[in-house]
OpenMM code with the backbone's topology and positions (N, CA, C; nanometers):
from openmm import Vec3, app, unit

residues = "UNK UNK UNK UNK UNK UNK UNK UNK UNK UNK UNK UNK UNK UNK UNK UNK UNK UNK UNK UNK UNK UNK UNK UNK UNK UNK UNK UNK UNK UNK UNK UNK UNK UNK UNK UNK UNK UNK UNK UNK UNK UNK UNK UNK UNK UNK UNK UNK UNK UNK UNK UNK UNK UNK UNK UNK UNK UNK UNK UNK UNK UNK UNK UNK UNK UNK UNK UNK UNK UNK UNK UNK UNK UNK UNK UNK UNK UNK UNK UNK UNK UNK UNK UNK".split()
positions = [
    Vec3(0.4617, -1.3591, 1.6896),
    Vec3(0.3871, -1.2473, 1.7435),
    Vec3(0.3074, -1.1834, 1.6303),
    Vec3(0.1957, -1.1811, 1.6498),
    Vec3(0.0676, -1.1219, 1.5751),
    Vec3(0.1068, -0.9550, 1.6071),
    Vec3(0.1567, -0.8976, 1.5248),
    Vec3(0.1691, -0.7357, 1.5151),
    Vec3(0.0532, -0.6318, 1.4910),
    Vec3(-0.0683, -0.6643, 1.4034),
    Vec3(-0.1291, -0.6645, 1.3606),
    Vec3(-0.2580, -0.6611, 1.4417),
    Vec3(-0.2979, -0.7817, 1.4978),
    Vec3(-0.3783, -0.7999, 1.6051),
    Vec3(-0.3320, -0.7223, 1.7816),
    Vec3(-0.1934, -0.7488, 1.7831),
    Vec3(-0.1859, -0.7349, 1.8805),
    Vec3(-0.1176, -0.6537, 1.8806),
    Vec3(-0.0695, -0.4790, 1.8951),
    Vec3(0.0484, -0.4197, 1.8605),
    Vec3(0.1107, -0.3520, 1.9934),
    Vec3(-0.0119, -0.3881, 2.0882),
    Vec3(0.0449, -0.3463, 2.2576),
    Vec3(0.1795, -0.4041, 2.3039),
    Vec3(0.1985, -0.4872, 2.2505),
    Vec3(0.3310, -0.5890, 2.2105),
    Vec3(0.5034, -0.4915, 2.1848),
    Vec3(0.4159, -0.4534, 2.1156),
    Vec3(0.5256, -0.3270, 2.0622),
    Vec3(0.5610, -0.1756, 2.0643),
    Vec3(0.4342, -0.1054, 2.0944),
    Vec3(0.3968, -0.0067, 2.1629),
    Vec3(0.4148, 0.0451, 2.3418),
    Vec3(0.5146, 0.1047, 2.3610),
    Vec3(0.5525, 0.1344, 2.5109),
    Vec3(0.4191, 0.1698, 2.5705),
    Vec3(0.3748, 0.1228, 2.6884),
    Vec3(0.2723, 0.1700, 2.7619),
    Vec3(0.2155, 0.3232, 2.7832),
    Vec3(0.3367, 0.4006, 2.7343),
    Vec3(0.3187, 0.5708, 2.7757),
    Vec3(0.3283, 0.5975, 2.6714),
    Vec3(0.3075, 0.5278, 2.5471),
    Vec3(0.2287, 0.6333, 2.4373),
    Vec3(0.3213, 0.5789, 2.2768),
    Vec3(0.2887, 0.5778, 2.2181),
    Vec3(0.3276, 0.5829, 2.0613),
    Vec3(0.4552, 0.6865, 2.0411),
    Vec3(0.5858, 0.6678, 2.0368),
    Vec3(0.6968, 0.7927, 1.9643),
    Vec3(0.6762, 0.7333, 1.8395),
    Vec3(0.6950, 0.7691, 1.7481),
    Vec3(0.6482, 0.7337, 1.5360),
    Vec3(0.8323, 0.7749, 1.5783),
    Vec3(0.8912, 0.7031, 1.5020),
    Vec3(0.9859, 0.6823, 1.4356),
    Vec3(1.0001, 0.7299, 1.3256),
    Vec3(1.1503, 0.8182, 1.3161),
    Vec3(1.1362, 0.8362, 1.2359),
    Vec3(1.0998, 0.7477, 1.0632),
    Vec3(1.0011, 0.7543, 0.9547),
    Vec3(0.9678, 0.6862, 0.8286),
    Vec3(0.9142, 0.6264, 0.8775),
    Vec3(0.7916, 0.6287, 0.9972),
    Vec3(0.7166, 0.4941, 1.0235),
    Vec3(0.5793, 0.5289, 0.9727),
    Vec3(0.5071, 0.4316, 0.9567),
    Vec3(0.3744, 0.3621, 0.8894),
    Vec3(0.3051, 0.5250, 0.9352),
    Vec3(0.1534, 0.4934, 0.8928),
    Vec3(0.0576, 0.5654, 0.9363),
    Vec3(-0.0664, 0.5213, 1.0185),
    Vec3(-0.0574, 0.3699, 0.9978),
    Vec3(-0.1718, 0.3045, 1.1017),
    Vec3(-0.0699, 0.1793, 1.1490),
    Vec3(-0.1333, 0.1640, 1.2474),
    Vec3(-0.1331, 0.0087, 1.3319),
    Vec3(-0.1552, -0.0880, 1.3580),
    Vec3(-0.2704, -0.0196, 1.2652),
    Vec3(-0.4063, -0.1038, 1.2496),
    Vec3(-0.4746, -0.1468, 1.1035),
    Vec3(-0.3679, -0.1846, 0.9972),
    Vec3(-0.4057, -0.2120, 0.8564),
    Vec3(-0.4890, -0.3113, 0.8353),
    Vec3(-0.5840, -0.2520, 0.7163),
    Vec3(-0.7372, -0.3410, 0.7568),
    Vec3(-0.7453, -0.3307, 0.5872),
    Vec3(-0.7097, -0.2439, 0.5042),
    Vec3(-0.7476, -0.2878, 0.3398),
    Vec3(-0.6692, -0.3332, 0.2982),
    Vec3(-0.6367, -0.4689, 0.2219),
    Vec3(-0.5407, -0.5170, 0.1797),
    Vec3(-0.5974, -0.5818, -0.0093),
    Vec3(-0.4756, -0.6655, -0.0341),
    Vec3(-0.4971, -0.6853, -0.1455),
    Vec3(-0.4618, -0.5895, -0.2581),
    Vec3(-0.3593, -0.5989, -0.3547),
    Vec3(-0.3861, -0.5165, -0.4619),
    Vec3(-0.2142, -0.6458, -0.5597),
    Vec3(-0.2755, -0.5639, -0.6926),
    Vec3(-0.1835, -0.6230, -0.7939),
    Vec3(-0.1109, -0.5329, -0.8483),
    Vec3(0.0350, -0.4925, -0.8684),
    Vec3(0.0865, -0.3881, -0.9566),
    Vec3(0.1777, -0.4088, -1.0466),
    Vec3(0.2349, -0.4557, -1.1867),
    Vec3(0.2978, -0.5215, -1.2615),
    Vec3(0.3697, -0.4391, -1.3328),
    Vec3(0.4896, -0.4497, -1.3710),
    Vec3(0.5741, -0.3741, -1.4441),
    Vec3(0.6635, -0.4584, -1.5489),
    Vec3(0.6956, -0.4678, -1.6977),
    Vec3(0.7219, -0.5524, -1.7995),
    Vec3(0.8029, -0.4816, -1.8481),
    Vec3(0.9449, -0.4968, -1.8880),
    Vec3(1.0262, -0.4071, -2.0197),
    Vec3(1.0161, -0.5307, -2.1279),
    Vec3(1.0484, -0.4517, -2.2299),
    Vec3(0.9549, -0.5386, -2.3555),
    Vec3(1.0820, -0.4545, -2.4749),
    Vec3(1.0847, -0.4721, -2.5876),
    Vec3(1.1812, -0.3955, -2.6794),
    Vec3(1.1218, -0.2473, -2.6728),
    Vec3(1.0480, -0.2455, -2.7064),
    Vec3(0.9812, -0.0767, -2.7472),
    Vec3(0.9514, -0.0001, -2.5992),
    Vec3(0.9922, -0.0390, -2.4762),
    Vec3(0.9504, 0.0098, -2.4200),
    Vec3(0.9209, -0.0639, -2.2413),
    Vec3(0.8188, -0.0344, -2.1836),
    Vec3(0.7685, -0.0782, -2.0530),
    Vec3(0.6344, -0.0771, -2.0595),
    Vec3(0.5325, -0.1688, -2.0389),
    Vec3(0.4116, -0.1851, -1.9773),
    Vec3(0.3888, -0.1817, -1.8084),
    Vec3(0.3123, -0.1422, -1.7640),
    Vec3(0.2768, -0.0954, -1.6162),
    Vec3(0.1296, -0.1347, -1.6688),
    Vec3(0.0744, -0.2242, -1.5377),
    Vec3(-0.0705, -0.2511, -1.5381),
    Vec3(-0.0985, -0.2839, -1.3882),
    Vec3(-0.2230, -0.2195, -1.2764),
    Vec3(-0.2808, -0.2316, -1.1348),
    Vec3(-0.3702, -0.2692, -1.1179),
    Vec3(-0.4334, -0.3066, -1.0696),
    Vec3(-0.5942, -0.3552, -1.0431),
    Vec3(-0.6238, -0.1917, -0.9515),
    Vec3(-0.7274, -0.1739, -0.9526),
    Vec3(-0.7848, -0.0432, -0.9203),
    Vec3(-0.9229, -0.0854, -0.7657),
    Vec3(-0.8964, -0.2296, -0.7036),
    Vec3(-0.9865, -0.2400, -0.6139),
    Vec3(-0.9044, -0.2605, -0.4837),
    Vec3(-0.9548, -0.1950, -0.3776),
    Vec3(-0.8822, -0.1917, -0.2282),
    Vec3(-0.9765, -0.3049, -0.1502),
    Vec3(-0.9261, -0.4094, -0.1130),
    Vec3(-1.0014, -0.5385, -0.0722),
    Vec3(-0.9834, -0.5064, 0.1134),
    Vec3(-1.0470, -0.6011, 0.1734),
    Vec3(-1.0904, -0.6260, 0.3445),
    Vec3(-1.0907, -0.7787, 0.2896),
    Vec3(-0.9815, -0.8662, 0.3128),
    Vec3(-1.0220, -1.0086, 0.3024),
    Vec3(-1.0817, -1.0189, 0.1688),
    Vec3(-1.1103, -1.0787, 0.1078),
    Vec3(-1.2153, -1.1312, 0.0090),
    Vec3(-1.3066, -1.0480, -0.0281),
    Vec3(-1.3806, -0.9464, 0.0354),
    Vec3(-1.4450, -0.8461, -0.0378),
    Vec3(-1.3915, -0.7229, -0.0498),
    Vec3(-1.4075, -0.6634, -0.2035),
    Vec3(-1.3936, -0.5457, -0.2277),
    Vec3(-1.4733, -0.4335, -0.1599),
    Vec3(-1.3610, -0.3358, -0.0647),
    Vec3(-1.4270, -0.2417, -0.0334),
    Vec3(-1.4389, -0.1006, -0.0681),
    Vec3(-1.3520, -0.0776, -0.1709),
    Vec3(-1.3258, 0.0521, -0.2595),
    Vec3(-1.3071, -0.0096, -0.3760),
    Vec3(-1.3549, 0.0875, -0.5047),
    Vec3(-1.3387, 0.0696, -0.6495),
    Vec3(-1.2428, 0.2168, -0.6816),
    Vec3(-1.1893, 0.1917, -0.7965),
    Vec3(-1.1335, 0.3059, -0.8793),
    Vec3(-0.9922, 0.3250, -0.7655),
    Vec3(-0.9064, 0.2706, -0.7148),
    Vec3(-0.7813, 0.3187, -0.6224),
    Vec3(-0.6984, 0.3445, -0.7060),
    Vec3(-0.6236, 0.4489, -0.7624),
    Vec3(-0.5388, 0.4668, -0.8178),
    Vec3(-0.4202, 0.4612, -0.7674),
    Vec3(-0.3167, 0.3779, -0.8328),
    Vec3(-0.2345, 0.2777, -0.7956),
    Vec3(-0.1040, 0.3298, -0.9021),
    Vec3(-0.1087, 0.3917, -1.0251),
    Vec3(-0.0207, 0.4453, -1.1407),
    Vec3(-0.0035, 0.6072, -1.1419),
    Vec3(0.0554, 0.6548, -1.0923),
    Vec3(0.0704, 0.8483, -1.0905),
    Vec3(0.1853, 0.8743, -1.1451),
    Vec3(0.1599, 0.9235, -1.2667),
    Vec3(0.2296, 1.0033, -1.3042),
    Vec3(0.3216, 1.1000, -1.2701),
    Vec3(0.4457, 1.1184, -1.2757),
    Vec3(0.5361, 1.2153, -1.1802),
    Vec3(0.6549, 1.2786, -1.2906),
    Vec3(0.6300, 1.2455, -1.3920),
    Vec3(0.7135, 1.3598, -1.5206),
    Vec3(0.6816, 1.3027, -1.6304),
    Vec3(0.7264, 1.3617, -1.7842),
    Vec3(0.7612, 1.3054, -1.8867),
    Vec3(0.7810, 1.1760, -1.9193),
    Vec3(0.8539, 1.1352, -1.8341),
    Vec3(0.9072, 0.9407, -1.8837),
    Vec3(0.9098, 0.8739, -1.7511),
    Vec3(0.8336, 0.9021, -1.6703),
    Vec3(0.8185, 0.8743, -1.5017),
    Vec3(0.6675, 0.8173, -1.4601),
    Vec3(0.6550, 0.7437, -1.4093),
    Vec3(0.5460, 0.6834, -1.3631),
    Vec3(0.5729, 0.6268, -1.2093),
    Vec3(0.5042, 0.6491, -1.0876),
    Vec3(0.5108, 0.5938, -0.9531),
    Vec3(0.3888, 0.4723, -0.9287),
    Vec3(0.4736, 0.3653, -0.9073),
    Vec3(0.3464, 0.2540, -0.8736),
    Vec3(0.3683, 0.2103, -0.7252),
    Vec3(0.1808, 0.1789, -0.6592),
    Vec3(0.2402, 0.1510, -0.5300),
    Vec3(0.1115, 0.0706, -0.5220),
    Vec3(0.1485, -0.0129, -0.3972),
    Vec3(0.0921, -0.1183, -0.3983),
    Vec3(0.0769, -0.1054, -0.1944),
    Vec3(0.0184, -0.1780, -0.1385),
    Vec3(0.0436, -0.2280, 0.0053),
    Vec3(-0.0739, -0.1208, 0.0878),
    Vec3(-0.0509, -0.1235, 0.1673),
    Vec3(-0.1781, -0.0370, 0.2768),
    Vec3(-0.2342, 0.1135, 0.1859),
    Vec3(-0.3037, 0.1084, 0.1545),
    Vec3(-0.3684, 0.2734, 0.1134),
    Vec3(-0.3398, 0.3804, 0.1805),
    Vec3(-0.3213, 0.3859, 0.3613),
    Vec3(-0.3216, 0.5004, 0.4185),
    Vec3(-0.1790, 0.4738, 0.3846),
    Vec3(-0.1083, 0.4078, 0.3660),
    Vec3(0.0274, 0.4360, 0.3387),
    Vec3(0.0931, 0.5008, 0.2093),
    Vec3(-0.0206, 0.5497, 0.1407),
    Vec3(0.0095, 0.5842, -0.0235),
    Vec3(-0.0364, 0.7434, 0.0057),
] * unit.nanometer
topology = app.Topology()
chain = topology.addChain("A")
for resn in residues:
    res = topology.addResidue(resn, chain)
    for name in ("N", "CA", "C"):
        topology.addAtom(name, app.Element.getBySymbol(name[0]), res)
């Protein structure tokens, strides 16, 4: 079953209840991204690609993908954008 294409599949006829922790679309259409994380002696490297793709072409530049969240804390995310 195509979820994606087809989500009437899964969706009760009388309307959408969101669950509780569920997605934000139904309908995910930007895909593509890279997010890498390395421990190394001195430390950790973190490196993202910064482009939000549709298939094969880039349709956003600059996505920030690395946020900062304290002192020795970094949040990386990767997967649907409206989901970030």
């Amino acid at each position: 079953m195509d979820l994606y294409r087809n989500p009437s599949k899964v969706v009760p006829s009388n309307g959408v209840q969101a669950p509780e922790g569920s997605e934000r679309t139904l309908y995910p259409y930007v895909t593509g991204t890279s997010v890498i994380g390395m421990k190394y002696n001195d430390g950790v490297i973190m490196a993202a690609d910064t482009g939000g793709s549709y298939g094969s072409t880039i349709q956003y530049k600059g996505v920030e993908r690395i946020k900062t969240i304290g002192k020795h804390s970094l949040l990386r995310a990767s997967g649907q954008i409206s989901d970030f």
